[in-house]
C-alpha positions in Angstrom: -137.3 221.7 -16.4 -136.0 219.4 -19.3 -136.5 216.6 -16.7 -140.0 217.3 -16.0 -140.9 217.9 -19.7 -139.2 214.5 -21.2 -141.5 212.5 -18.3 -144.4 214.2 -19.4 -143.6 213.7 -23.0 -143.2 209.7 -22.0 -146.4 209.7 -20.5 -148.0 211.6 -23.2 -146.5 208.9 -25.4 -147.8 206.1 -23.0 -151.3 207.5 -23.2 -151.3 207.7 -26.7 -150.3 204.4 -27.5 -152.3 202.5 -24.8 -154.3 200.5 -26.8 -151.1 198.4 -27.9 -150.6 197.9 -24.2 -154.0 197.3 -23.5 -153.8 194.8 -26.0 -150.4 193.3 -24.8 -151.6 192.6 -21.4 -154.6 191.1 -22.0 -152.4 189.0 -24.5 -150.1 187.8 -22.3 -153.1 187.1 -19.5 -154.9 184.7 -21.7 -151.5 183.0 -22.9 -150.8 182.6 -19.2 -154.6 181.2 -18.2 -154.6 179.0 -21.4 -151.7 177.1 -20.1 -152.6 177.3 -16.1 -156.1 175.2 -17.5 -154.4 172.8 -19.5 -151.7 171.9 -16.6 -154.9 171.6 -14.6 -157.4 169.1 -16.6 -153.9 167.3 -17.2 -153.0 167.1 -13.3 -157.2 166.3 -12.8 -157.1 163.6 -16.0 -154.3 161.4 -14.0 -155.8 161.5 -10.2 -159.5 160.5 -11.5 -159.0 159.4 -14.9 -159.5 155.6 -14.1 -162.4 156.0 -11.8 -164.5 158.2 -14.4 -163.7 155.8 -17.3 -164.9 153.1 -15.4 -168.0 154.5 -14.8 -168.9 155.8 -17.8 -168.4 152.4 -19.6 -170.6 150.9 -16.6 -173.1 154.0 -17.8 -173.1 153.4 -21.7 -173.7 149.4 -21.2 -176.8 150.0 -19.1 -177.7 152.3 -21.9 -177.2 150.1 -24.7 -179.2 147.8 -22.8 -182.2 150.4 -22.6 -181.9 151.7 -26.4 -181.9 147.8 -27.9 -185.5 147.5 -27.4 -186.9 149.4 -30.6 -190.1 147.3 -30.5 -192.1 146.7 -27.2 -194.6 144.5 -28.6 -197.4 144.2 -31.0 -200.8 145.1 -31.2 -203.4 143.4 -33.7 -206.6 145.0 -33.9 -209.4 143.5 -35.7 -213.0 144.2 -36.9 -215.1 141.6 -38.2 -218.1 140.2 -38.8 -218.1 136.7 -40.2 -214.9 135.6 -38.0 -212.1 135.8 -40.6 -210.5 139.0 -39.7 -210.2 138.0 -36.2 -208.7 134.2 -37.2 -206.0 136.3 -38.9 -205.4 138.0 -36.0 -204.6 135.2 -33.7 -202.3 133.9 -36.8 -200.8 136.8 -36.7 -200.3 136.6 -32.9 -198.9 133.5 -32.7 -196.4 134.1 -34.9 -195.4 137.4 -33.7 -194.7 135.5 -30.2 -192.7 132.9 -31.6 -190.0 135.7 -32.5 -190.0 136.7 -29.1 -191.9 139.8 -29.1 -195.2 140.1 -27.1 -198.4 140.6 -29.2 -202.2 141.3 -28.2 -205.2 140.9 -30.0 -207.9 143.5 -29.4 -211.3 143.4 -30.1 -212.3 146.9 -31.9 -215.6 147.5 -29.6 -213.5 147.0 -26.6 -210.9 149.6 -27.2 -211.6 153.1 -26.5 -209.2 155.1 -29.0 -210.2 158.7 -27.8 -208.3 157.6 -24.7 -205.8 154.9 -25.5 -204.8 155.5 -29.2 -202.3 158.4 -28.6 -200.2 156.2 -25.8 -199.5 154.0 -28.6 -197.2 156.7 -29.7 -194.8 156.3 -27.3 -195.0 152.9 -26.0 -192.7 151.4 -28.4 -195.4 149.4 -29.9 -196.5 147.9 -33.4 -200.3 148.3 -33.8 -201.8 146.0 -36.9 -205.2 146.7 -37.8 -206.9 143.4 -39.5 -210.1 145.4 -40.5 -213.3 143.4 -43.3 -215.1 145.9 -45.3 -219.3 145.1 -44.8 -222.2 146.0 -46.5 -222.0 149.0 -48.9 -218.3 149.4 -47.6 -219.1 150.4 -44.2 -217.1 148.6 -41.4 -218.3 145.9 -39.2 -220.2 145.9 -36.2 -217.8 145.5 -33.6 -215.6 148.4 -35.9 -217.9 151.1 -36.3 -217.1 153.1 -33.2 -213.3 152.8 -33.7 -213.9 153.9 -37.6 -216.0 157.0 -36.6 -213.6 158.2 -34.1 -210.8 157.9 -36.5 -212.6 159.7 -39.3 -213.3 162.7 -37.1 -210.2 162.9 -35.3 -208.4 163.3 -39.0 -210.4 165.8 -39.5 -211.3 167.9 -36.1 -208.5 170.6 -35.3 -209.0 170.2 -31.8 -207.1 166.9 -32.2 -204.8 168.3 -35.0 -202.6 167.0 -38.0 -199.7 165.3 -35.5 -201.8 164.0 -33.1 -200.6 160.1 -33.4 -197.0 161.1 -34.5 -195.2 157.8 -33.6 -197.5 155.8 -34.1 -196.1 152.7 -36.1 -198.7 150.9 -38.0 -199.6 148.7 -40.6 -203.4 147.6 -42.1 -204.5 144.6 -43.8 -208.1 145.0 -45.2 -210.6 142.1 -46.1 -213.3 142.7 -48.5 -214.1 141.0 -52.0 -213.8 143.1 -55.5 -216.9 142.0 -56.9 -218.6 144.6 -54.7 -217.0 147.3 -57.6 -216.3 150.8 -55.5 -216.6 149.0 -52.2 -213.4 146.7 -52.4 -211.5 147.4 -49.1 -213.1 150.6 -48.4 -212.6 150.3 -44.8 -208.6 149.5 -44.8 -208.5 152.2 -47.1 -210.2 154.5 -44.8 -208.2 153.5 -41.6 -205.1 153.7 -43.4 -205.5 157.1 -44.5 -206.8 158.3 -41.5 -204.3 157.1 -39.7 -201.5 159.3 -41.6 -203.7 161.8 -41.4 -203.1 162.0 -38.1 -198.8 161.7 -38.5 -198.9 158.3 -38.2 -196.0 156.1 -39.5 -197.2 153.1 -41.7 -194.2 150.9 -41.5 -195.2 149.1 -44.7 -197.5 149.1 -47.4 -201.5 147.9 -47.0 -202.5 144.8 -47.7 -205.8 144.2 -49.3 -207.1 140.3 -49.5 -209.8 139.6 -51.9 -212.4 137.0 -51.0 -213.1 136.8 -55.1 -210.6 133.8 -55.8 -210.6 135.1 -59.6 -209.0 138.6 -59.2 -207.1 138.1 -55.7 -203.6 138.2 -56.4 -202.7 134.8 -54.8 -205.9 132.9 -55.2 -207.9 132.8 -52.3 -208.3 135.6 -49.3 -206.0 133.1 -47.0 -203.7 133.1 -49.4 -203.7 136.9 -49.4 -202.8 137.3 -45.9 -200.2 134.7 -46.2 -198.4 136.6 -48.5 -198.9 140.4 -46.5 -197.9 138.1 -42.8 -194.7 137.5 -44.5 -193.9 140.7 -45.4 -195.0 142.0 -42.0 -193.0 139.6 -40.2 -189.6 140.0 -42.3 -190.5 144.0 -41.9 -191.0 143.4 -37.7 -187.7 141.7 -37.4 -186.2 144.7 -38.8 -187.3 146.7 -36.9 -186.7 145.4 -33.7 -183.2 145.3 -34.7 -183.3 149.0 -34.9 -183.3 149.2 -39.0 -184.7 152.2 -40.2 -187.3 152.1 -43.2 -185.8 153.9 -46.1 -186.9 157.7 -46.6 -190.2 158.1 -49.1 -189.7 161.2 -50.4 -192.3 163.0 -48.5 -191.2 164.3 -45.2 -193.9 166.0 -43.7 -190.5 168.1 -41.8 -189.9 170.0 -45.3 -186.7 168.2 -45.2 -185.0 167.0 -48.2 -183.5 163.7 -49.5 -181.3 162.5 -52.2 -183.9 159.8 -52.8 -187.0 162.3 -52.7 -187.5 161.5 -56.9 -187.1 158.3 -57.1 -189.0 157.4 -54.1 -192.0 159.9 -55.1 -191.9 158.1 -58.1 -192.1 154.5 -56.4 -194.7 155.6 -54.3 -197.4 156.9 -57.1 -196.5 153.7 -59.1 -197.9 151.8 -56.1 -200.8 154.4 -55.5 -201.4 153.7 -59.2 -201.1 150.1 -59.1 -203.7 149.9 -55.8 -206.3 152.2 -58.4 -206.0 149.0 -60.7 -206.3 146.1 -58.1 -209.0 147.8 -56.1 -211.9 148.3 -58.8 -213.2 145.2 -60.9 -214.4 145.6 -64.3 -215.2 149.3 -63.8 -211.9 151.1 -63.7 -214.7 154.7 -63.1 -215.2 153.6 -59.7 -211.6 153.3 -58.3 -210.7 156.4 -60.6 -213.7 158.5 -58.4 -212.4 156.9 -55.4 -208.9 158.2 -56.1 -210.6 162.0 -57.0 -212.6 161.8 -53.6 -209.4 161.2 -51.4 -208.1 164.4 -53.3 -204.7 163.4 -54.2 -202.3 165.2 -56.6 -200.5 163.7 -59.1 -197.6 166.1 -61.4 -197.3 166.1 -64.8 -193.7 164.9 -64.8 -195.0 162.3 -63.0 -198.6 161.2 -64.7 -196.4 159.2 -67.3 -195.1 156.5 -65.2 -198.7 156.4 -63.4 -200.1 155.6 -66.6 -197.5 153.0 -67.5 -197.8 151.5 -64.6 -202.1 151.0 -64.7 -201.7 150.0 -67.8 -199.4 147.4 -67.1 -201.5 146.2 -64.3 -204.8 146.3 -67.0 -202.9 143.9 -69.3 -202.0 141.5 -66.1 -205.7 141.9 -65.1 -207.0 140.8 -68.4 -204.5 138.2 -68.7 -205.9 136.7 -65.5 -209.4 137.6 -67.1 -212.6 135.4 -67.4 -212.4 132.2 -68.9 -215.8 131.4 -70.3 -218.9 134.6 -70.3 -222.1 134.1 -70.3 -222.9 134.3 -73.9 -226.1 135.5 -75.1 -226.8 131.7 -76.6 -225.9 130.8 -73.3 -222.7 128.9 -74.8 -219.5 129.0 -74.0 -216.8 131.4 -75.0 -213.2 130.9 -74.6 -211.0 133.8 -73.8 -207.7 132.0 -72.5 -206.8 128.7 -71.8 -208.3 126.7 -69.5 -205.6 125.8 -67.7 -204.2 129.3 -66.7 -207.7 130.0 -64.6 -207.9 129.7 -61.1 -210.7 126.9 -59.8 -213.3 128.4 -57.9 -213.7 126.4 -54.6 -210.5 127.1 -52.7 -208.9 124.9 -50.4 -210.3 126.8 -47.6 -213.9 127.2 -49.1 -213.7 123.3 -49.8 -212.7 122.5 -45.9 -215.9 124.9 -44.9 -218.6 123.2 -47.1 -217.3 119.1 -46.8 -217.6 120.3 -43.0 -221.2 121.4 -43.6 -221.8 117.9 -45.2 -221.7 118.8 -49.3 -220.3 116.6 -51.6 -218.4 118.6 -53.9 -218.0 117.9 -57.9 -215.0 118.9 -59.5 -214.1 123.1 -59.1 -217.5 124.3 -58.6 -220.3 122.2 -58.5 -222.1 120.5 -55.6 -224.9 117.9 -54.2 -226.4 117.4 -50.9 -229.1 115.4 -49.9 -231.9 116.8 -48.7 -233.7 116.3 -45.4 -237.0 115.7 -47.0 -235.6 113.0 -48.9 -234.6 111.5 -45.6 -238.1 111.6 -44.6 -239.7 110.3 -47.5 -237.3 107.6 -47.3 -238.5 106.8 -44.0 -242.4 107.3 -44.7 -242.5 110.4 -42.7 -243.6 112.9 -45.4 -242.5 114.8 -48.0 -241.7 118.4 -49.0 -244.0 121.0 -50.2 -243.1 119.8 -53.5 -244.4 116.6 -53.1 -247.7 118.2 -52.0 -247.6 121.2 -54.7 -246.6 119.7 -57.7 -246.4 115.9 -56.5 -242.7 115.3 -56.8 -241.5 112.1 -54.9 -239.3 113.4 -52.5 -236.7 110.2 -52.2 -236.0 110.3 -55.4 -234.9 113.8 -55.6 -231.6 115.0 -56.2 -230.5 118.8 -55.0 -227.6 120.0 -56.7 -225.8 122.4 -58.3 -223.6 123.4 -61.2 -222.5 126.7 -59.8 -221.5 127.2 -56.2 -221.3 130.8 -57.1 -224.1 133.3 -56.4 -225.0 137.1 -56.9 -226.4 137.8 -53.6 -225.6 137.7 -50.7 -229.0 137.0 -48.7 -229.5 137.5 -45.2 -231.2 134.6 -44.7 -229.0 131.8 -46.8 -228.9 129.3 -45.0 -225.5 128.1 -45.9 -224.0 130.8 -44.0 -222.3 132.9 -47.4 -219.6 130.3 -47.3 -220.6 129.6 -50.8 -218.3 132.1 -53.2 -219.8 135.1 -55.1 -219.4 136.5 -58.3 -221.7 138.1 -61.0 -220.1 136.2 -64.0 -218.2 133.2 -64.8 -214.6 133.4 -64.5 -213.3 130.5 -63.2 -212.3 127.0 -64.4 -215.1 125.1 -66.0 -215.9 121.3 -65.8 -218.3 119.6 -68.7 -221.4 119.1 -68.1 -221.8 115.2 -68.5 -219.1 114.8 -65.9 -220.8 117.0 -63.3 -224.3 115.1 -63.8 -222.5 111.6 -63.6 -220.5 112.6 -60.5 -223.5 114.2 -59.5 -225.7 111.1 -59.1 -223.2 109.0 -58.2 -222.5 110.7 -55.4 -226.4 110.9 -54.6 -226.6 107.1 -54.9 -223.9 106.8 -52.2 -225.6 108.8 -49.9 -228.6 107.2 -50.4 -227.4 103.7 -49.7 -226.0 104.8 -46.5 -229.6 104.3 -45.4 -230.2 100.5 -46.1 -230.8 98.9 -43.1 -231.6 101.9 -41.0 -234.4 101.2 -38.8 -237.8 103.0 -40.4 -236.6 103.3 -43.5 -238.7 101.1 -45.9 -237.3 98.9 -48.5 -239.6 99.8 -51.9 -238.6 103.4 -50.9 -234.9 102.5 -50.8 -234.7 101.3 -54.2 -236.9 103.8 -56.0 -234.6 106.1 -53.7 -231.6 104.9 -56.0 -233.2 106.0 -59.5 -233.3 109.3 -59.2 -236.5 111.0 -61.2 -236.0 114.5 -60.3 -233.3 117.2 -59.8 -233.9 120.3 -57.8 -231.3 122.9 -59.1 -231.4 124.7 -55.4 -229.1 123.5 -53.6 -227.0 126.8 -53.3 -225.5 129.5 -55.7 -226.6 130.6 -58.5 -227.2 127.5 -61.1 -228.2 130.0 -64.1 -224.8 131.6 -64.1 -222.5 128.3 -65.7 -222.1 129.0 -69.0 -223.3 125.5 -70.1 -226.5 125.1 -68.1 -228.7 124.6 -71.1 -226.1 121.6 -72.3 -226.7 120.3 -68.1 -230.9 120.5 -68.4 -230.8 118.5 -72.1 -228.9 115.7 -70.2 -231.2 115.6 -67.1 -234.1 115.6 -69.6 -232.2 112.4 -71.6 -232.0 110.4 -68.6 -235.9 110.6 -67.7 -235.3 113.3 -65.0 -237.9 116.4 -64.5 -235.6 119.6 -63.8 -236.7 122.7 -61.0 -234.5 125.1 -61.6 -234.7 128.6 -58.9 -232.6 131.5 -60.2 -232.4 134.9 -58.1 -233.8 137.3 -60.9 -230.4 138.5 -61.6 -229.2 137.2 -65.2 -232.2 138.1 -67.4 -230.6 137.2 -70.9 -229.8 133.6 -69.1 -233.6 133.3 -68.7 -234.8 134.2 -72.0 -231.9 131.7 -73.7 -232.8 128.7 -71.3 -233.9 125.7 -72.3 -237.1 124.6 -71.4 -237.5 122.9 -68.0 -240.0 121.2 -65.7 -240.5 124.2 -63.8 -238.8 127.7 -63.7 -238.3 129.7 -60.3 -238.0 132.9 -59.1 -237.1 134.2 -56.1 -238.8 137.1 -55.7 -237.9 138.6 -51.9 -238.7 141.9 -51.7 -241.2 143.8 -53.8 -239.0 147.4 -53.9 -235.6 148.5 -54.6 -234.6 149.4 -50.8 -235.9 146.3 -49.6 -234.5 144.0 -51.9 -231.0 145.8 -51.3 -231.5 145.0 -47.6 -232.4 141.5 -48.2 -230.7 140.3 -50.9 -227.5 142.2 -50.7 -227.0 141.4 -54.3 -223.5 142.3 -56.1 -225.1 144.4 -59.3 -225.5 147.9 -59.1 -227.5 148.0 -61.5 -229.8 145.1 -59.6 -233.4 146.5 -59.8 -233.4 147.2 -63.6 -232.0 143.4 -63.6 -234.5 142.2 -61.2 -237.6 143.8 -63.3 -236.4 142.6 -66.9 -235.9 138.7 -65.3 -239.7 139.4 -64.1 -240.2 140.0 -67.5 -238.0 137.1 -69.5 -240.3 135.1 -66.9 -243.5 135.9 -68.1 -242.1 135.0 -71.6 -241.8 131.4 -70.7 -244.4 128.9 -71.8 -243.5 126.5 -69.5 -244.0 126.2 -65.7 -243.3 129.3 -63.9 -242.9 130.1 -60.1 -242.1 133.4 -57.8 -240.6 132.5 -54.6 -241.7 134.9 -51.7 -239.7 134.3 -48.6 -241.1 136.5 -46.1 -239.2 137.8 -43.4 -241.2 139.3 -40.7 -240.6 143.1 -40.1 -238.2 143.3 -43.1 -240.8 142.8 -46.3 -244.3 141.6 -45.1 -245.6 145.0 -45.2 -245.3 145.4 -49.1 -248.6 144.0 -50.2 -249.0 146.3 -53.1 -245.8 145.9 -54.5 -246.0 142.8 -54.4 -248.9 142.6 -56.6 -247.5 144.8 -59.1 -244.7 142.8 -59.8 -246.8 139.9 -59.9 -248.8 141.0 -62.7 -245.3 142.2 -64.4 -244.2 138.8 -64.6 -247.5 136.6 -64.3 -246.2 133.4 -63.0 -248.2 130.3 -63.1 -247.9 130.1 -59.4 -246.5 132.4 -56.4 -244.8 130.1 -53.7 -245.3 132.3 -50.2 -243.0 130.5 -47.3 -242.1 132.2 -44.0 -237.9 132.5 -43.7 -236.3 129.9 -42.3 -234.2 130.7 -39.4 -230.4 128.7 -40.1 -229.0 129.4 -36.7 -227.0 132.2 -35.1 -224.6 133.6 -37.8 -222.3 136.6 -37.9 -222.9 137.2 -41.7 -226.3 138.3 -40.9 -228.9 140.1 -38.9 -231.7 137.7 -39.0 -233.1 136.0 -35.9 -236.0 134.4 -34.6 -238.3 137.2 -34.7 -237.9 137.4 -38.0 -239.7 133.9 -38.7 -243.4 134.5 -39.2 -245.8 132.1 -37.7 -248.0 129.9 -39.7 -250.7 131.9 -39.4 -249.2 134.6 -40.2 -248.6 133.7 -43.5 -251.9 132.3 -43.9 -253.2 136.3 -43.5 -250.7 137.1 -46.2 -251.2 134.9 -48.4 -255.4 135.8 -48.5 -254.7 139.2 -48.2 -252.0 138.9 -51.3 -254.8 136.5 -53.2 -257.4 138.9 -52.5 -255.6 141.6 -54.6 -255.0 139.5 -57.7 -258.2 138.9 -60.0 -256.9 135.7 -61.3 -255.2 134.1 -58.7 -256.5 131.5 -55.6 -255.3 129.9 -52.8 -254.9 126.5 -53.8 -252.5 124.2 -51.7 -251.0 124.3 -48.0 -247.6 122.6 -46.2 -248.4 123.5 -43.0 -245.1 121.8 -41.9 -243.1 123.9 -44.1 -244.8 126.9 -43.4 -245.6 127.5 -47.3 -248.8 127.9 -49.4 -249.0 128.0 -53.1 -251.3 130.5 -55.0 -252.1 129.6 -58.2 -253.4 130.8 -61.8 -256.9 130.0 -62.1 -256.2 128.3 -65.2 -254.7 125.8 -63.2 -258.6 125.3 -62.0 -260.3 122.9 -64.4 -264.0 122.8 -63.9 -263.6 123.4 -60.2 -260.7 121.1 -59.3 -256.8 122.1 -59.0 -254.5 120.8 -61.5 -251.5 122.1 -60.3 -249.6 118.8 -59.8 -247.0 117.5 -62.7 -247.7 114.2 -65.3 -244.1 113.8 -65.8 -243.7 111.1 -68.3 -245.9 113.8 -70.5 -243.6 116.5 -69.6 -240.7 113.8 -71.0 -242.7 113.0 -74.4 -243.2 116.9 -74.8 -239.7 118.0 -74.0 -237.9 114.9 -76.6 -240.7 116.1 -79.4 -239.0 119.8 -78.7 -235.5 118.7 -78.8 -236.3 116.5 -81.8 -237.5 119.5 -83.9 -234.8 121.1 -82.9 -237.2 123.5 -81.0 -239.5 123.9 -83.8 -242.5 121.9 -81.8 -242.9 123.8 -78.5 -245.7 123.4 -75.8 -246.7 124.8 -72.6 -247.5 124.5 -68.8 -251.0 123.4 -69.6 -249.9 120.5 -71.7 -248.5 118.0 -68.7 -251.2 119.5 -65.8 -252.1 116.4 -63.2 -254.5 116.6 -60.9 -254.2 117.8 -57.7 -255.2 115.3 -54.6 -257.6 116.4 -51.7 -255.2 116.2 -49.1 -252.8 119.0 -50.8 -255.6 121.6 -50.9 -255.9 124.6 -48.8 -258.3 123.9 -46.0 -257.9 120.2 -45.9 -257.3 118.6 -42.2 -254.1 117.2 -43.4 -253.0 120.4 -44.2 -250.6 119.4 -47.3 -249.4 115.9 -45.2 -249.2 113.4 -47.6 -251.9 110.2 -45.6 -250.1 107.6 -46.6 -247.2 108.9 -44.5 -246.6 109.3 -41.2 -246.5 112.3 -39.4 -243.0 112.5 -36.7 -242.8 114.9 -34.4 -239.4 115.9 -32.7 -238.7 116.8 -29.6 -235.6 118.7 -27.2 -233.8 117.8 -30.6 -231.7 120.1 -33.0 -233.7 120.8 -35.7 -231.9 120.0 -39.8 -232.6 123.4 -41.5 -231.3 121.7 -44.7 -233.3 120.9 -47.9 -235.2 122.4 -50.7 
């Protein structure tokens, strides 16, 4: 019995304190497993060890071989209109190849983002988008498509926010800061949109600025220069696998020790590109900045501020030179010496090519193909037939390359620069008249001995008797124009001076000349806008007060209609109105002339009018203004002239020029120090029977020669 009740009191005692065996086992098991595994991997280590480290070396050099491409190649796409943005491309090409990574250039129109774009994400690639800001800051032609995809895709949730995540990019935008609000709209646009979409821009935009005065290193081509550098030094980088330092804002919600102090970077730059991007109205960039809907903190607004103003101060220091006074004087600011010329070595390449002969920083002459004509007895220009001007002895120059529109019809192809005031270096006046002849003279005598051109011609060719301030730009706008008439007026020659109704103080202060023009090329806001793509915003209230200085003048006066068929022949009424705003002496009506095929504007042949087509206008114009007539025709230039009736003396047209009465008057006025005026009455000549509308010679000059050409490129140049 004791037996039995001591083995059931050790079981008892067993039961009870099973967990501690429980635990014991299970102790001992995993101690014994433990060391069973590592004996194992240590016996499996030594029988395979060699063969498995061979391998995976074999493995991780075929992968490092894989992982060193981090940049597969580059693609440069480009929108443009006049050529530039695409010439930068293939710079850029070229010397993305010569480091040894591919690069394509890609036409915008041919490129179908909806269904290409997002395999740029993983392809390894660089894309560069080289894109020109156009009229009224919309993109170009060949852009548009690309732009309004990109713009709806940022917005539409369909595509949503990370829909180009991986994307590496980087944009370089053309435009010119004179067009204030407009400057680089475009590579603004794309670059937003683009990170819009979780797109990585590998490096900051660049913005080049056709205005040589406020671009940053002097000329758009000097610009890109500078950015290419910076994009190649940034491409090498990358394609040795360097990483771009973090900015601050991870769209992850991550955080970074450098989030501060790259935030801070970051809206010093953003405040910087509010600066460089408006001209002399800061309102424009400030509403551009409001529109994009960015938010700024108020720890932060004080290093924003620091930095604009800083930027201001460099802005100013690199500031105008010379205004346009109300005297039309000149008025220093800085020295002369610290402003930036305004034909560029570029811009001076493009207009030698186009045959000018250039005068110091910003003036130009070219001789006309009329004068060729004349020189060779076969006719003058409309001038000669108008007003009686000898053709050969006319010199077409200018003192200002510079213009205020951009017309769709120049015929210099807007290589000329454009500004709406003086802010480059200035030459004197005296220099640019002597050079100015000079270089006339030389161009002249390249035609002595050339068969058909007669001698008497050729020497009165050499004196030149009249200067047609035409040639190109915007003559009105150099500060010391007045000083450049009193010396063409001292050396015996008559001056026809054509300003594009854009500077109406300049008009009221100018001296008295031979002849005042104005080109008047589109009777109503919109048109005009279309047309003459002029810089101002405020261009119509411009337009109608230099109507108005105009009809001020005593002298000579002149609207210039240059009608463009299916853009502004339709105006008739406005037309007249603004005729009898102004009341010029005469109305010059010509038909466009078409310069050729050019990607800086629309025009084309149907846009020329035909002869008779201007004929109808002209009667229907003259029918509509109680004192006006038809009075002259140059059929040959596709021009009549309508005149003042005053100009009709007891029947007869007067509307030709007695210069050598127009000299007497004009050195009485400058001797009474302006005291002793007179007006466009007082040197009237008559006007021959072959000028007058309805002649058979329809405005071709008899004792001339009439030449007809034939399978042969016509010269659009002249006056």
């Amino acid at each position: 019995m004791d037996n039995y009740v001591c083995t059931v009191s050790y079981f008892m005692s067993i039961w009870h304190n099973r967990l501690y065996l429980y635990s014991a086992a299970a102790l001992v098991f995993g101690s014994w497993f433990a060391v069973k595994m590592a004996l194992k991997k240590k016996s499996f280590s030594k029988d395979i060890g060699p063969w498995v480290y061979k391998t995976m070396k074999k493995n991780n050099n075929c992968s490092d071989k894989d992982t060193v491409v981090h940049v597969s190649g580059v693609k440069i796409f480009y929108g443009s209109q006049t050529g530039t943005a695409k010439g930068f491309a293939v710079e850029l090409s070229e010397e993305v190849k010569t480091l040894g990574i591919p690069a394509e250039v890609t036409d915008m129109k041919d490129y179908d983002p909806d269904d290409q774009l997002a395999d740029e994400c993983t392809s390894k690639s660089i894309c560069v988008f080289i894109v020109a800001t156009y009229t009224d800051g919309q993109p170009t032609e060949n852009a548009e498509w690309f732009c309004k995809w990109l713009e709806e895709a940022s917005t539409d949730f369909r595509y949503g926010k990370t829909y180009l995540k991986g994307l590496r990019y980087a944009v370089f935008g053309l435009g010119n800061s004179v067009y204030v609000g407009h400057f680089n709209t475009v590579g603004k646009n794309v670059d937003k949109w683009l990170w819009m979409l979780s797109g990585m821009r590998i490096m900051t935009r660049g913005e080049g600025d056709c205005n040589v005065v406020k671009s940053r290193n002097g000329s758009i081509q000097a610009d890109f220069l500078a950015w290419k550098v910076k994009f190649l030094n940034r491409l090498q980088a990358l394609a040795k696998g360097e990483k771009k330092s973090c900015s601050g804002n991870c769209k992850t919600g991550g955080t970074c020790k450098n989030k501060r102090k790259d935030r801070q970077v970051m809206e010093e730059e953003k405040a910087e590109e509010l600066i460089e991007s408006s001209s002399d109205e800061d309102e424009s960039g400030l509403q551009d900045e409001k529109k994009s809907g960015s938010v700024v903190d108020m720890e932060d607004l004080g290093n924003i501020m620091n930095s604009a103003k800083k930027s201001k101060e460099e802005g100013r220091g690199d500031g105008q030179m010379v205004k346009l006074s109300k005297l039309n004087g000149v008025k220093k600011i800085e020295d002369e010496g610290e402003r930036r010329e305004m034909i560029t070595p570029a811009l001076r390449e493009a207009l030698t090519k186009q045959g000018y002969k250039l005068i110091g920083s910003h003036s130009g002459v070219k001789l006309c193909r009329w004068t060729k004509s004349m020189l060779r007895g076969r006719g003058g220009c409309y001038k000669h037939t108008f007003y009686g001007i000898e053709s050969h002895r006319c010199m077409e120059t200018t003192p200002s390359l510079a213009c205020a529109n951009k017309c769709v019809f120049c015929w210099r192809h807007h290589t000329n620069p454009v500004g709406t005031e003086w802010r480059w270096k200035m030459d004197p006046a005296e220099k640019i008249l002597q050079d100015a002849v000079e270089k006339h003279q030389n161009m002249i005598r390249q035609f002595r001995g050339v068969p058909g051109v007669k001698p008497e011609r050729y020497e009165e060719g050499l004196a030149v008797k009249h200067c047609a301030l035409s040639l190109v730009g915007e003559p009105i706008m150099y500060p010391e124009i007045n000083t450049f008439i009193r010396l063409l007026h001292s050396h015996h020659i008559s001056s026809f001076l054509v300003t594009n109704a854009q500077f109406p103080q300049e008009i009221r202060s100018l001296e008295p000349v031979t002849q005042l023009y104005v080109s008047v090329d589109a009777s109503t806001k919109d048109s005009l806008k279309k047309i003459d793509r002029p810089l101002f915003k405020d261009f119509w209230p411009r337009f109608l007060d230099s109507l108005k200085a105009l009809g001020e003048k005593r002298q000579r006066t002149v609207y210039r209609l240059t009608l463009v068929k299916a853009w502004n022949v339709e105006e008739m009424q406005a037309y007249s109105e603004l005729i009898a705003l102004g009341q010029p002496d005469f109305i010059e009506v010509k038909g466009v002339t078409y310069c050729g095929e050019s990607s800086a504007s629309s025009l084309t042949m149907a846009n020329v009018p035909w002869h008779q087509e201007v004929v109808a206008f002209v009667q229907q114009l003259a029918d509509m203004l109680p004192q006006y007539e038809i009075a002259c025709e140059h059929e040959h230039s596709n021009c009549l002239l309508i005149a003042h009736t005053k100009f009709k003396v007891e029947g007869e047209w007067w509307t030709w020029i007695d210069y050598e009465r127009f000299q007497e008057l004009v050195q009485a006025h400058e001797e009474s120090g302006g005291q002793q005026s007179f007006s466009a009455l007082d040197y009237i000549a008559k006007t021959p029977s072959w000028a007058l509308f309805g002649a058979s010679e329809q405005g071709f000059d008899p004792a001339d020669t009439r030449f007809q050409r034939r399978n042969k490129t016509k010269d659009i140049s002249g006056c």
